[in-house]
Structure formats: structure tokens, C-alpha cells
N, C-alpha and C positions, 0 to 999 in steps of 0.2 A: 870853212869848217865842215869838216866830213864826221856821218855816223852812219855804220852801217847795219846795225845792233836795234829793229824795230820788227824780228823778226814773230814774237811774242804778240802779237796782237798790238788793236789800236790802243787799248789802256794803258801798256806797256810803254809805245808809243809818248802815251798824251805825260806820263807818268814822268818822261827823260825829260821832254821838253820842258814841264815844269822846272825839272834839274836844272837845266842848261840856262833857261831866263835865270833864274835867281842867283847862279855863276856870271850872269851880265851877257850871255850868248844873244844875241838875237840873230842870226841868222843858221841854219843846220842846211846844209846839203847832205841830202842821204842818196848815196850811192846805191842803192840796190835793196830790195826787200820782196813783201807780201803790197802788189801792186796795190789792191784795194786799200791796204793800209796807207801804201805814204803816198799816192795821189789824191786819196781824198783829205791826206793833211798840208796840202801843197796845196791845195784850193781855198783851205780854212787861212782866216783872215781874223783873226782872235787878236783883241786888244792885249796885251800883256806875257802873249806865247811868240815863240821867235818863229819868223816866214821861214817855211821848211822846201825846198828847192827839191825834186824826189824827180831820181830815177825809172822808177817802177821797179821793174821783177830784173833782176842777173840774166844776163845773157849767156849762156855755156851748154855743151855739150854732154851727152849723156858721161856719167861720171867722171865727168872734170870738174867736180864742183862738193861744196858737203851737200850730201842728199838729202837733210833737212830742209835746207833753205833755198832752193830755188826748182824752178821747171823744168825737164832739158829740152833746147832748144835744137832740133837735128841741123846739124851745116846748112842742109839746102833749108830752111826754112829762117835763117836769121835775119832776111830783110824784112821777111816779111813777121816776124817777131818784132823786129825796128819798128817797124809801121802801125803795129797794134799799140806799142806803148803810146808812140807821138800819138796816135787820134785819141789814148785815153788822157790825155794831157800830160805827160812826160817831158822835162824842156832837156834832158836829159836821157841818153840811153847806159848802160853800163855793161860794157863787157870783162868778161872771163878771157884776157889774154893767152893766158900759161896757168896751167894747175897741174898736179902729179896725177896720176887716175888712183880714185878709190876703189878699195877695198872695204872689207866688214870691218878691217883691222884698223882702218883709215888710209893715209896717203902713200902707195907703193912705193918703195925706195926706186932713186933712180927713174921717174916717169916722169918729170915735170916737163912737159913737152906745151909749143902754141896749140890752140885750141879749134883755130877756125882758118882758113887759109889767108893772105894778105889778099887777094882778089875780094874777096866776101866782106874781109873788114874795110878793104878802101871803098866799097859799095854803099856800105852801112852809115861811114863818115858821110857819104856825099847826102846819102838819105836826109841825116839827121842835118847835116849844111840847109840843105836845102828847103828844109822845113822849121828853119829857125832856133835847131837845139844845136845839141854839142855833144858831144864820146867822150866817154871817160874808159881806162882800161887797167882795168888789174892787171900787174907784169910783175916777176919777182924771176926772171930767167934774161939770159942776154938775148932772149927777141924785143927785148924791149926796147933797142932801137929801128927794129921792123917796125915796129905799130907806130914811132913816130912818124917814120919814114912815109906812111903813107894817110897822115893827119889827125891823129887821134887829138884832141884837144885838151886835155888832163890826163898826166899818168900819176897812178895812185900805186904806194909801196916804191916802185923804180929801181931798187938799190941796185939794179943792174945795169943801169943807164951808164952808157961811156962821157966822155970832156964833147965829143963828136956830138951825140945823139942829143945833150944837155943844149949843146950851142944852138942845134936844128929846132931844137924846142923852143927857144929863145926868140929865135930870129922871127916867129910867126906869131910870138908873145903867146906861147899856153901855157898852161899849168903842171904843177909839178905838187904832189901831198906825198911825203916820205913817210908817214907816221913812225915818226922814228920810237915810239912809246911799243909799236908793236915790233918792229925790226932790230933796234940797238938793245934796247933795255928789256932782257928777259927775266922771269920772273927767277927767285931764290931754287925753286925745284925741276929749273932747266936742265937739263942734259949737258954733259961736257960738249959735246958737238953741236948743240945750240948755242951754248955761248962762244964758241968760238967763231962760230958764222956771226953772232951777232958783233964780235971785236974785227972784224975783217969789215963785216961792211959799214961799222963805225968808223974806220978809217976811211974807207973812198969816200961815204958821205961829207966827211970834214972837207974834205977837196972840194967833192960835186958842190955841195947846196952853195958855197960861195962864190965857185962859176956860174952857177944857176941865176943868184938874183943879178952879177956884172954884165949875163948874157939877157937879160928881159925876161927872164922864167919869171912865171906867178908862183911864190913858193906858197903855199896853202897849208898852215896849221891843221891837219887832222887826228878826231882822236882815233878814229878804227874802234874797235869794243874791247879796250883795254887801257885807254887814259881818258884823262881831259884836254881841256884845252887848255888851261894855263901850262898842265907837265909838258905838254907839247912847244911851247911857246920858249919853257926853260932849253928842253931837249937843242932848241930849232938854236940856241943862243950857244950851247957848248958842242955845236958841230958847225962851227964858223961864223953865223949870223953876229951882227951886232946885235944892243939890246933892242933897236928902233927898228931895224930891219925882222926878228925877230915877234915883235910887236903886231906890225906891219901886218903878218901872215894871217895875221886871226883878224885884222880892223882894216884899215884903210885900203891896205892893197888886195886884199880877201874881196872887200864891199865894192871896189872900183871893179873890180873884175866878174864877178858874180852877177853885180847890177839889180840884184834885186829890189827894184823903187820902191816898193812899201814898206821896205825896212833901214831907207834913206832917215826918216825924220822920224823925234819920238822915241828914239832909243838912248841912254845913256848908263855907261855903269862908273862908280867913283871908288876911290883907294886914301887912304889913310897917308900912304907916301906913293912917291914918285916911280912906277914901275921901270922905269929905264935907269934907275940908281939900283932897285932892288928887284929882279923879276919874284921873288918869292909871294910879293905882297897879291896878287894874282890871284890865289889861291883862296883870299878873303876878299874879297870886293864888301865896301862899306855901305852901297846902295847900289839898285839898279831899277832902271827905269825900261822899259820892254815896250818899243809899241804906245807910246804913251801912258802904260801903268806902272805904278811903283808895287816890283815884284819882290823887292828887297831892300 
């Protein structure tokens, strides 16, 4: 379960997390933020709030990124950026794969280019190997099989991952978060050219995510700052998943993967009917239990 949306302060922060227990989340990996904010909620250990697994701060280069929310990181300085989050307690680093460069205007047409070379990102993998975390990397371009190529351990968005790059994923068992909530399903006031990128990679997705889980990919239910987890869950079921394998994304195989032990025991959320007859029911959880407190 991915959020990346904690950009607003810790309130903001402690604010969602609420949200999400009471939805029956207990577990959030946040990809990327205001370091002080989600390291220090990655250490908090609250009966009743879901264990937050955090990133730190986005990794990327001077304007390949929104200039709101992140620092830029100059090329020559990204391991040693790596090395500052892991000593702040990072179990996670998060890179900026591919962005378009901005402008005042927002994201230039035609710029979406890699951000840091493959030398400096297979460096950064080994850093974070080697110190016990794990990469994750934003890709929405076809480098998105370079960055597997040379280790990344979770790709988050991917829609441009090939049946090749998915397999190679696979075979090393890492992860793969499509948010397909921010990808396939655009809002009612999209542009004709957004929704047509979003019907084009609705379609490879229906192919990829179902070689993904036959190849050992960890598919991971993510909302990105535009769904939940249950829409995600429906999404992840009408682009090939079963209902179980579907399920899977946000529980069992999410938590086998993730490992985070303190959110092994003590957690529970319950439904009215059977989610795997009905993904809808999802959306109402009849009780949740968080950490050992009843949050709902």
C-alpha cells in the first residue's frame, strides 16, 4: 500500500492515517515526502494507527520533479543523498526515474526524459542493498526497463514496462504498484489526449499485471493521491487479476513482502459479505481492528 500525499505537514499526515485505519489499512508505505514528516511517522509505533514504512524526501534532479515537493538532488550528489536518508532511518529510498522538465506552465511537452544516469542508479541500488533497504522508482517512460535492468526493487506507475522487463522483475521477486486509479481511470474533466493514453495503457496493463503475478512480481495495491485502496483493489481485478489475487495486493502478499513485524499481529478488518464474491463490499468494512485497537 503506497501514499504519497503527506506533503502538507505532520497533521495532514496523522489526519490520512486515521483515514486509512478506519478503512482497515494497517499498513502505508509512503514513497516519498517532507523527510522529517514521514520518518518520524515511521518510527511511531501507535496502538490503533497503521506502521508507516517511509521513504524520506524524492530523489530527483533540478526540475524533474513538481517544485513544491521535493529538494533537488544535483546527479553528482545522489549517493550521497541515498546515505543521508538511510542514516535518518529510511528502510526505503525513492527515486525520480523519468519526469518531463518543468516549467511555470507545468510539465514541457515532449521532455519526459531518465533523470540520473544508470551508473549512479545501479550505485544507489547497491548503497541501499547494502545497508538493508530497498529503491523504489518512479517510471512512466520506456526506461523503465533500464531501471529494472540494473536492480531497482519496486516499480511504481511502470505502464511502460515491456512482457521482457515484467519477467526480469519477476524472476528476482520485486515489486511492481501500477496505480492504475491514477493511470487508467482519469477524472470526468480530462483532456481527450489523457484519456486516450489512459485507454492505450489500459490495454497493455490488462496483459502485463497477469504476466506479472505468473512471473513472481509482487503486484502492490497503490492509491498514489488519487484513490483508495479498496478502488485499487476493484481496478487491479478488471485488468486481469482474479478476485483473490487482487485481494492479495493490499493483504497477504503486500504484508509477506513488505514484512513489516509489527503490523503482523493485532490487526483485523471484517465485511458484511464475502469480498471475493463481491469486491464492492471493500469500500464499507463493518469493523477494524488496527494494532490491537478497535478503530472502527
Amino acid at each position: 500500500m503506497k501514499d504519497d500525499h503527506t506533503l502538507g505537514g505532520e497533521a495532514l499526515a496523522t489526519r490520512r492515517l486515521h483515514a486509512y485505519a478506519s478503512s482497515g489499512v494497517s499498513t502505508v508505505r509512503d514513497l516519498g515526502g517532507h523527510a522529517c514528516v514521514t520518518l518520524s511517522l515511521a518510527r511511531s509505533r501507535t496502538d490503533g494507527m497503521p506502521v508507516v514504512i517511509a521513504a524520506g524526501r524524492f530523489l530527483a534532479p533540478e526540475g524533474r520533479y513538481f517544485p513544491a515537493m521535493y529538494e533537488p538532488v544535483p546527479p553528482e550528489e545522489l549517493h550521497l543523498a541515498g546515505t543521508d536518508q538511510l542514516m535518518q532511518g529510511a528502510s526505503w529510498l525513492k527515486l525520480i526515474g523519468d519526469f518531463p522538465l518543468m516549467a511555470e506552465g507545468g510539465p514541457v511537452p515532449g521532455s519526459l526524459a531518465p533523470t540520473f544516469d544508470l551508473g549512479s542508479v545501479s550505485r544507489l541500488v547497491d548503497l541501499a542493498h547494502e545497508r538493508g533497504a530497498r529503491v523504489a522508482v518512479h517510471t512512466q517512460s520506456p526506461h523503465a526497463g533500464a531501471l529494472v535492468s540494473v536492480g531497482v526493487d519496486s516499480v511504481e506507475h511502470g505502464e511502460w514496462l515491456t512482457e521482457d522487463s515484467v519477467r526480469a522483475l519477476g524472476a528476482r521477486r520485486g515489486a511492481w504498484t501500477p496505480t492504475l486509479a491514477a493511470i487508467t481511470d482519469p477524472p470526468p474533466e480530462a483532456t481527450k489526449k489523457r484519456r486516450a493514453y489512459a485507454a492505450e495503457a489500459s490495454e497493455r496493463l490488462r496483459v502485463l499485471l497477469p504476466l506479472a503475478v505468473r512471473s513472481g512480481v509482487r503486484v502492490l495495491a497503490g492509491t498514489d493521491t488519487v484513490s483508495t485502496v479498496a478502488r485499487e483493489i476493484t481496478l487491479l481485478a478488471r485488468h486481469g487479476l482474479d478476485p483473490t489475487q487482487a485481494l492479495s495486493a493490499a493483504s497477504t502478499s503486500a504484508q509477506e513482502w513488505l514484512d513489516p513485524e509489527p503490523a503482523r499481529s493485532g490487526s483485523l478488518v471484517t465485511y458484511d459479505a464475502d469480498p471475493r464474491e463481491d469486491l464492492t463490499v471493500l469500500e464499507s468494512p463493518v469493523a477494524a481492528v488496527i494494532r490491537g485497537r478497535r478503530v472502527r
